[in-house]
N, C-alpha and C positions, 0 to 999 in steps of 0.2 A: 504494500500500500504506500501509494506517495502521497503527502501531505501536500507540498510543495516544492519548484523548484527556483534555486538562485543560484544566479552568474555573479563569480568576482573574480578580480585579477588580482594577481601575485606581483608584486612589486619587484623592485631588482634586488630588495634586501631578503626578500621571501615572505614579505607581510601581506595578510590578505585581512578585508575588512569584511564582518560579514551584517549583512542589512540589519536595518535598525528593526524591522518586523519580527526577522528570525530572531534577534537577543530580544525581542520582548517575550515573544510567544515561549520562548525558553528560559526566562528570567535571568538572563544571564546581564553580568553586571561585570565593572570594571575591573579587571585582574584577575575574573573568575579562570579556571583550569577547563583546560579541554584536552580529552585523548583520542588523538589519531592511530584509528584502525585500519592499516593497508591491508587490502583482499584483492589481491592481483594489481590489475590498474588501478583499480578504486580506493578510494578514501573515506574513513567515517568518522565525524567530528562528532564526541560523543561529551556533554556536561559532567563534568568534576564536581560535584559538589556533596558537603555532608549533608545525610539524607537525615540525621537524627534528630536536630533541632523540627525540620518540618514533620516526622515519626510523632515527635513528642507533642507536639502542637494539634496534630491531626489524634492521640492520644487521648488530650486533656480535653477538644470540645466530643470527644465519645463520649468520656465520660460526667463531663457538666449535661449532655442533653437527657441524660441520664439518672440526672441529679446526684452522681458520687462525684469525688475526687480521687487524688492520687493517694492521699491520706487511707482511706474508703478500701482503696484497691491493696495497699501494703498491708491494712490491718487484716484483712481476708485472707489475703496469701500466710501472714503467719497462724489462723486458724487450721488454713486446709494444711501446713505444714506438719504443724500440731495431730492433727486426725490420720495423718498416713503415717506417723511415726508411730502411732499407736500403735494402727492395725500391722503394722509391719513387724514393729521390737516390743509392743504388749506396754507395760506399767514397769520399764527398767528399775524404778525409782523403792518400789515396794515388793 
């Protein structure tokens, strides 16, 4: 599937500038990383960026639409943690 296509030229230094649509539509910003993937002829300009900040964000309105928090979500994970140590190692304690 082709989204679209764009024409740029390579300067004498090797710089190429690529349309202001494509760095929008790709959020890409000043200094951001790109990795070039050769497959024969071909080229693939592929965005660097950490994925975690927007993971986390995409994360937190899960779970506000939800009405929990991150808080909400830790305290549960040491529940269920609690509950399969049981079933697994019994009452070690007594």
């Amino acid at each position: 599937m082709v989204d679209a296509i764009y024409e740029v030229n390579v300067d004498a230094e090797g710089k190429l500038t690529l349309p202001a649509e494509l760095r929008e539509s790709l959020g890409l910003q000043a200094d951001d990383t790109l990795k070039i993937v050769q497959t024969g002829e071909h080229v693939l300009l592929i965005p660097k960026r950490l994925l975690v900040p927007e993971f986390a964000g995409y994360m937190s309105q899960l779970l506000a639409d939800k009405g929990l928090t991150v808080d909400n979500l830790l305290a549960s994970g040491e529940d269920i943690r609690d509950e399969l140590f049981q079933e697994r190692y019994g009452d070690l304690a007594g």
